[in-house]
N, C-alpha and C positions, 0 to 999 in steps of 0.2 A: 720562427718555427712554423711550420706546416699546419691547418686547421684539419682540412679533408686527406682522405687516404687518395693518393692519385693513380692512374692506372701506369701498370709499369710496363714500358714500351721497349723490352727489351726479347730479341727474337732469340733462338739457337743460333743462327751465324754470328750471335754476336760474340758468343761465348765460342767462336773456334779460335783456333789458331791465329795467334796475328803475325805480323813484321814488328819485335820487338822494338825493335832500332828505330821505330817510328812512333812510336806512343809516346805523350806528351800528359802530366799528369799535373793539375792545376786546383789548388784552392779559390773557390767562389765565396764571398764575404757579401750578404747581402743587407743594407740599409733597415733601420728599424722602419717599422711602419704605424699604422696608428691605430691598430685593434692592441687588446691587453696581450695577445700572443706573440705580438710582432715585433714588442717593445725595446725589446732585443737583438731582432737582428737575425740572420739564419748563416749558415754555414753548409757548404757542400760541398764535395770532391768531382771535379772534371776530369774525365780522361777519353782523350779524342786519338785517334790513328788518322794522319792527313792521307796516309797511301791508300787506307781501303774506305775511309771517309767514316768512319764509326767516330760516334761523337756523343756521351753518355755521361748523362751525372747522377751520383748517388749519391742520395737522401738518407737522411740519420733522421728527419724530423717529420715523417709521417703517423699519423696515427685516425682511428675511425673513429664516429660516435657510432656508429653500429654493434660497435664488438656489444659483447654484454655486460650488463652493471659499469656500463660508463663513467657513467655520474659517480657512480655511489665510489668506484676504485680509482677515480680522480681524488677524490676526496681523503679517502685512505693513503695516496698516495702511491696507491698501486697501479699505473697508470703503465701499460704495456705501449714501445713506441715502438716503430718497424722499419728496417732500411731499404729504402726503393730506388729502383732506378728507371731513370726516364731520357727520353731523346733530349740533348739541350738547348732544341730549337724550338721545345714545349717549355721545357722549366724557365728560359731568358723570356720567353713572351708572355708569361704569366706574372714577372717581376716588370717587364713594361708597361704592363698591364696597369699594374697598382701603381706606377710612378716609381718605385725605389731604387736607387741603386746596386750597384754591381762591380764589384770592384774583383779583380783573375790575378793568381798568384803564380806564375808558372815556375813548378818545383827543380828544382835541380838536380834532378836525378840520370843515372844513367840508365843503361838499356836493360840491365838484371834488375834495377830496382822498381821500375815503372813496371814491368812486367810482376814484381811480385805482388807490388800494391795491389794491381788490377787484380790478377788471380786472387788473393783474400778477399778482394770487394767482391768477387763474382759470387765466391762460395757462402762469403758471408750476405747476400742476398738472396740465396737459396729460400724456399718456402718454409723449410725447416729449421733455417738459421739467424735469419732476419727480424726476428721480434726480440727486443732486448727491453728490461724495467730501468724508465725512464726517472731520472731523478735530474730537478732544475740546477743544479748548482755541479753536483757533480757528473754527472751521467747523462750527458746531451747532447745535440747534433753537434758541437762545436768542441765537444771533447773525444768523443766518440772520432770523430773527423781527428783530430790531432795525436790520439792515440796510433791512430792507423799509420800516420805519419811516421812517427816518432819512430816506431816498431822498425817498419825499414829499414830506419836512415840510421837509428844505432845496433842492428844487426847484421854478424856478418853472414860471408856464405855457409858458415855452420852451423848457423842457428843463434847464435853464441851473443851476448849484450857484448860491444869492446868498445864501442862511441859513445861518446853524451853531446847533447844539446848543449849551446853554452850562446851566453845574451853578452852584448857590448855595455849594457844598460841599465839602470837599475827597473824596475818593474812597479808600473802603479798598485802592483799588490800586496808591495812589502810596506804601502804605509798606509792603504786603505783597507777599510772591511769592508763584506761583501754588502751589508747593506747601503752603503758609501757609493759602491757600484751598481747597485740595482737603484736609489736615487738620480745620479747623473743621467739615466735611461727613461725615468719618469718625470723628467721636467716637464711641465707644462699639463700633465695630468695628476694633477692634486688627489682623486679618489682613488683610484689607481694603486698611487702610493700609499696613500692610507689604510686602503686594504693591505695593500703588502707587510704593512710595519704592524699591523694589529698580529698580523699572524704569526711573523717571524718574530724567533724571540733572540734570546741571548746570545747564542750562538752564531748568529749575522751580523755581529758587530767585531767578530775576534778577524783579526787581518786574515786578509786572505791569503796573501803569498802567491807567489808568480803563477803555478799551478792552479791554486783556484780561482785565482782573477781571470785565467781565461776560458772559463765556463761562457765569457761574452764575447760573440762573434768579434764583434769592431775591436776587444783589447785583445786578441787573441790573432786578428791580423796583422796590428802594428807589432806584436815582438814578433811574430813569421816576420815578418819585413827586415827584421834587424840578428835572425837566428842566423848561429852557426853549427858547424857539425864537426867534431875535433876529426883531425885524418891521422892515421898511422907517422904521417911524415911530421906531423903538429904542426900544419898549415888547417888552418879553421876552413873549411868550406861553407861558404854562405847553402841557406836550404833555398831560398827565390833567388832566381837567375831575372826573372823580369815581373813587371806587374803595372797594369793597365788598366783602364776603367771602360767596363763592356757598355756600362748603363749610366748615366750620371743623374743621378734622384731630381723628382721636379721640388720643385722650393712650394714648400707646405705652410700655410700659416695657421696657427692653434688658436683659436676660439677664446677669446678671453670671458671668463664668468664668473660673476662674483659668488657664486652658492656654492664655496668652497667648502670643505670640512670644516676648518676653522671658524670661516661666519657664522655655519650652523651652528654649532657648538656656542659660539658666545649668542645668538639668537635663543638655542636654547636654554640658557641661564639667562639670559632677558627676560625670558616668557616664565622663565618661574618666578624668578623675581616678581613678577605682575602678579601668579596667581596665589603667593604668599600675602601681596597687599592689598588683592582681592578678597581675601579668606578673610585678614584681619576685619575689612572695615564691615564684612556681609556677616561674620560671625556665621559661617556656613563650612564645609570640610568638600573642598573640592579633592574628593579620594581617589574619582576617574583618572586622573593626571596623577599621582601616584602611582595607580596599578601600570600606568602606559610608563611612564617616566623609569620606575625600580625595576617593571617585565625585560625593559630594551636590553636592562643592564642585566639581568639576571639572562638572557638567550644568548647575548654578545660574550657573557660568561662562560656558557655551557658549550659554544660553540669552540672558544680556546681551549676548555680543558678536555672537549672530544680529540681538538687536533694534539695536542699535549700526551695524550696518552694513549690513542691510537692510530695517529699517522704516523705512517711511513717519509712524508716531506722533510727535505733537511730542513733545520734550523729554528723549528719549533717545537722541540721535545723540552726545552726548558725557556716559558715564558715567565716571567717576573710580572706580570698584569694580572694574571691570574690574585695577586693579592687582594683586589677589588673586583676585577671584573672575572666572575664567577659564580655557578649556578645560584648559590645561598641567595641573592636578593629575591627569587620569586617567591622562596616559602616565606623570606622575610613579610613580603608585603602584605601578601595576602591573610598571613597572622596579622599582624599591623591592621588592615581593614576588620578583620573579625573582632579583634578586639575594641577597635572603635563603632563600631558599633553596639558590642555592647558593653561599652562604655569606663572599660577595665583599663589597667596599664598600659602604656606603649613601649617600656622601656629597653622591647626587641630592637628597636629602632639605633641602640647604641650598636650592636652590633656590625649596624651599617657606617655608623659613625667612625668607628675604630678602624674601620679596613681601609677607610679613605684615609684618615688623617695618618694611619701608618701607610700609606701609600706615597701621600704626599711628601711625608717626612724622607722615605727613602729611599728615594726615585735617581734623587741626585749623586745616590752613592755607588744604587744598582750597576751590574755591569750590563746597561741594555737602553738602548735608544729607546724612547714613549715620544710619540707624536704629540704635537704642541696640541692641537683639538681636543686630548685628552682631559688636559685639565681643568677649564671649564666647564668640561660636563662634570668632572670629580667635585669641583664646588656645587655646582648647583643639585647635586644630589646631597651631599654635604649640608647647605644649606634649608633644601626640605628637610631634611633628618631632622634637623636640630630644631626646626620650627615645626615639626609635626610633636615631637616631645615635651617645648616648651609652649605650645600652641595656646594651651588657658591663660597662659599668663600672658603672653604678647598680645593676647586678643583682649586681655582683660584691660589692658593699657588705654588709657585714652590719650 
């Protein structure tokens, strides 16, 4: 996807009249890259005229940090994206730029039908029509793009649906979920994914089905490659007539580093582990690492159940982490400290104890992938808890 909005290089002659008979209407599939936007892939439509040399690609994946409340309607999930279009002698040089690939699907259409694509892409690039709410999974340059497709090729001159799409093939998303798919894209960047998996919840794990598996550029070009179009006659017409590689991605190699999630996580149950047998043999109440320790978990909390209940992002309206990681541990702790110091019960602390251990308990039954980093942080809070309550008596031990 697109980061910046780019200038769109399209004049009035472009939009007159052309030589039907000559437009040529082509899917662009472009190589993931290595920022967290790119991780995917982009997707764009080509459509070039050799007779009057017009040569033009429109973009589903622009969007600006200028607009206003960027941030904050990213965040909500209200994120406005816009379709632009540019000369394709700027959009290919800006992907050779970054090294990525480029792989042209040239569509199979006749001369009514390139001609109508183009005409929609025109209008629907208009100032007033071009800004559409972007949604990652369903509503994207690469559906958006396929929608446009589709529209054509199973409508006839009347308007009218009479064709369908039909695959030789079964489809990787009759037996993968989506988060299955958005994994195989994050190999090699562990944080990445673990942000992704913290956010997405239940709903990223239910199959995706042919349709929403191809929200991703690269799965969404292999079944174009192998699509047909039923004909009145029920001879299937293929949708690609040819396809070739404009750009061939340079070979990238990923940084190997051990300060994985995972490490950290078991470093951090290391390190409490230490100031649990620091505590014991000082007979001192290291509570700074409690407030930092139970705060992470209680923001990391509030932050899922902000997106939980009011984002608009697919596929985290129902997280199952929320059973433990939610806002409750900040008030937790800070009672916790008030009381230890003066010097009354702790027995808030079960509280905490119970959201884990029913975490841990039914994790394996939930319908919803938890990242393995998870659980030793789930112990090692676990573990404070129950030694912050039993703490007289462990220290009493010699």
């Amino acid at each position: 996807m697109k980061r910046l909005l780019l200038p769109i290089f399209i004049c009035l002659s472009l939009f007159s009249a052309t030589a039907s008979n000559r437009l040529e209407v082509s899917v662009l599939t472009c190589s993931p890259g290595e920022q967290v936007y790119e991780l995917f892939g982009h997707t764009a439509l080509r459509v070039s005229n050799k007779q009057t040399g017009m040569d033009v690609v429109f973009n589903y994946g622009l969007f600006s940090f200028d607009e206003p409340n960027f941030i904050w309607r990213f965040v909500l999930g209200e994120t406005d994206y816009l379709l632009g279009a540019t000369a394709y002698q700027y959009f290919i040089s800006e992907y050779a730029m970054r090294g990525s690939g480029v792989t042209e699907q040239v569509l199979n259409m006749d001369s009514l039908q390139a001609q109508q694509l183009f005409d929609n892409l025109r209008i629907n690039s208009l100032l007033e029509n071009r800004k559409y709410r972007y949604n990652f999974l369903f509503n994207n340059c690469t559906t958006k793009a396929r929608d446009k497709i589709f529209d054509v090729f199973c409508t006839d001159s009347n308007g009218d649906t009479s064709r369908n799409i039909v695959y030789p093939v079964a489809s990787v998303g009759d037996t993968l979920s989506f988060r299955d798919i958005i994994h195989s894209f994050t190999i090699g960047y562990p944080w990445y994914r673990f942000g992704m998996d913290l956010l997405l919840g239940a709903p990223a794990d239910e199959i995706a089905q042919r349709d929403g598996a191809q929200f991703a550029p690269i799965i969404f070009k292999e079944e174009l490659s192998g699509a047909m179009v039923e004909s009145p006659l029920n001879s299937n017409v293929p949708l690609v007539k040819e396809q070739h590689e404009l750009l061939v991605p340079e070979q990238k190699t990923i940084e190997i580093n051990n300060l994985t999630p995972f490490n950290v996580s078991l470093l951090l149950l290391l390190f409490t582990l230490i100031v649990m047998l620091c505590e014991k043999r000082s007979k001192k109440s290291y509570w700074l690492w409690d407030l930092l320790l139970f705060g992470v978990q209680g923001v990391a909390g509030s932050i899922l159940t902000f997106m939980v209940l009011f984002s608009q992002h697919p596929a985290v309206d129902v997280n199952w982490l929320l059973i433990w990681l939610n806002p409750l541990p900040i008030f937790l702790v800070i009672i916790y400290i008030y009381r230890l110091k003066k010097g009354v019960s702790k027995n808030v602390l079960w509280v905490e104890v119970t959201m884990i251990i029913l975490f841990l308990l039914l994790s394996p039954f939930l319908p919803q992938y938890f990242p393995a980093p998870l659980y030793p942080c789930a112990i090692a809070l676990l573990a404070r808890s129950l030694f912050n309550i039993y703490k007289e008596k462990i220290c009493a031990l010699s």
